[in-house]
C-alpha positions as CSV (number, residue, x, y, z in Angstrom):
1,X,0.0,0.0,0.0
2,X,1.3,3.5,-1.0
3,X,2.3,5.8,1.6
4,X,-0.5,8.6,2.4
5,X,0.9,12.5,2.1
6,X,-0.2,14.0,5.5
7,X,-1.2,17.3,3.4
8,X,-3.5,15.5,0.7
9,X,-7.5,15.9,1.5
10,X,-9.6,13.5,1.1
11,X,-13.3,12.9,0.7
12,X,-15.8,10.1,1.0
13,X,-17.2,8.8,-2.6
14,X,-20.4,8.8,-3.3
15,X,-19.9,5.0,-4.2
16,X,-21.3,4.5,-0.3
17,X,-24.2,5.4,1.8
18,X,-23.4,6.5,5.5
19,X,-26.2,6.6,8.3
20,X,-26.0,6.9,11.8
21,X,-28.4,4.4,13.5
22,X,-28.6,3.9,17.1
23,X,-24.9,6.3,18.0
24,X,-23.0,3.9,15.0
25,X,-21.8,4.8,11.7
26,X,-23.1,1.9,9.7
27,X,-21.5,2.5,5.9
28,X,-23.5,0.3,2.6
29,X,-21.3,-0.4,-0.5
30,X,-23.5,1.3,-3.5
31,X,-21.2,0.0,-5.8
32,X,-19.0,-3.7,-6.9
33,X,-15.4,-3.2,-5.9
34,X,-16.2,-1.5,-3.1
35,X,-15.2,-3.5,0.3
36,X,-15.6,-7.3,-0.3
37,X,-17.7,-9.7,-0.3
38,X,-17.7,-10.9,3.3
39,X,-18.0,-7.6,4.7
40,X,-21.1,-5.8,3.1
41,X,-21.8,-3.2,5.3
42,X,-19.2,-1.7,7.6
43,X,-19.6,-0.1,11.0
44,X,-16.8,2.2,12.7
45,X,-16.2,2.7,16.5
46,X,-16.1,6.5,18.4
47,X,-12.5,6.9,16.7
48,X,-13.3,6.0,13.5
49,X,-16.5,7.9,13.6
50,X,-14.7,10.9,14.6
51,X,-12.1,10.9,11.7
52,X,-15.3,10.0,9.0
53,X,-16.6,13.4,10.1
54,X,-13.2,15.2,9.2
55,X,-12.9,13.1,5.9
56,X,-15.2,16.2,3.9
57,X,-12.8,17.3,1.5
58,X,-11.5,20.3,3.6
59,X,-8.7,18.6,5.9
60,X,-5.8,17.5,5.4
61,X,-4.6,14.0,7.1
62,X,-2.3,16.1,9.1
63,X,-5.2,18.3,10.5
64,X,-7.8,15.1,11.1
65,X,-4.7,13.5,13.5
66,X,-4.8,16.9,15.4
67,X,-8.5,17.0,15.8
68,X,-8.3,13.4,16.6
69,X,-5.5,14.2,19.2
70,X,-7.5,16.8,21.1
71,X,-10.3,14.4,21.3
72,X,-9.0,11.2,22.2
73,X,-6.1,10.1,24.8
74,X,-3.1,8.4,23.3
75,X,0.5,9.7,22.1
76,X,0.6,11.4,19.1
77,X,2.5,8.5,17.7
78,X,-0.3,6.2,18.2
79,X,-3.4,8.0,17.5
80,X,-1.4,9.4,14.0
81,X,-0.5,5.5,12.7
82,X,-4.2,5.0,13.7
83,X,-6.1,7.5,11.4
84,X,-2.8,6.4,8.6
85,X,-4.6,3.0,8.7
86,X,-8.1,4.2,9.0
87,X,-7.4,6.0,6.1
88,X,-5.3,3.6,3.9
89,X,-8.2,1.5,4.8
90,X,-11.1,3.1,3.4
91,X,-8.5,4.0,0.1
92,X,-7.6,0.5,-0.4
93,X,-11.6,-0.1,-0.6
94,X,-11.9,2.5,-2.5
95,X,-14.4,4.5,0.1
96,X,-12.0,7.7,-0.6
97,X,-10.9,9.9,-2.9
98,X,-8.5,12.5,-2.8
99,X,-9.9,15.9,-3.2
């Protein structure tokens, strides 16, 4: 998997549908090739849902890990190789795209 640049912005496709039910995220592929086959819909803890919010377009990688950081305890180290992953994620199932 590539590396991410911490100053690209990225954005949710509109490949997906997002709803919050119940306090969860739960995410439904719209299109093939998006996710797999075993995992059809996808749900995201407190972390992930906070870094879904930030992925609009207008923040860089670099400035999601700071909002993440003020929200969450952790070192920086951890919580910024946490939304990496979370991100390279959801790019590698093609839920992203850079803006």
């Amino acid at each position: 998997m590539a590396k991410i640049d911490n100053k690209k912005k990225y954005r949710i496709t509109e490949n997906i549908v997002a709803r919050e039910i119940e306090g969860e995220i739960i995410i439904v592929p719209l299109t093939a090739g998006i996710g797999d086959a075993e995992d059809d819909l996808f749900s995201l803890n407190d972390t992930g849902k906070a870094v879904w919010t930030y992925l609009d377009g207008s923040n860089s990688v670099n400035e999601i890990i700071n909002q993440i950081e003020e929200k969450f305890e952790g070192s920086p180290a951890e919580i910024g190789a946490d939304v990496m992953g979370f991100i390279e994620e959801l790019l590698s199932r093609n839920m992203l795209e850079e803006e």
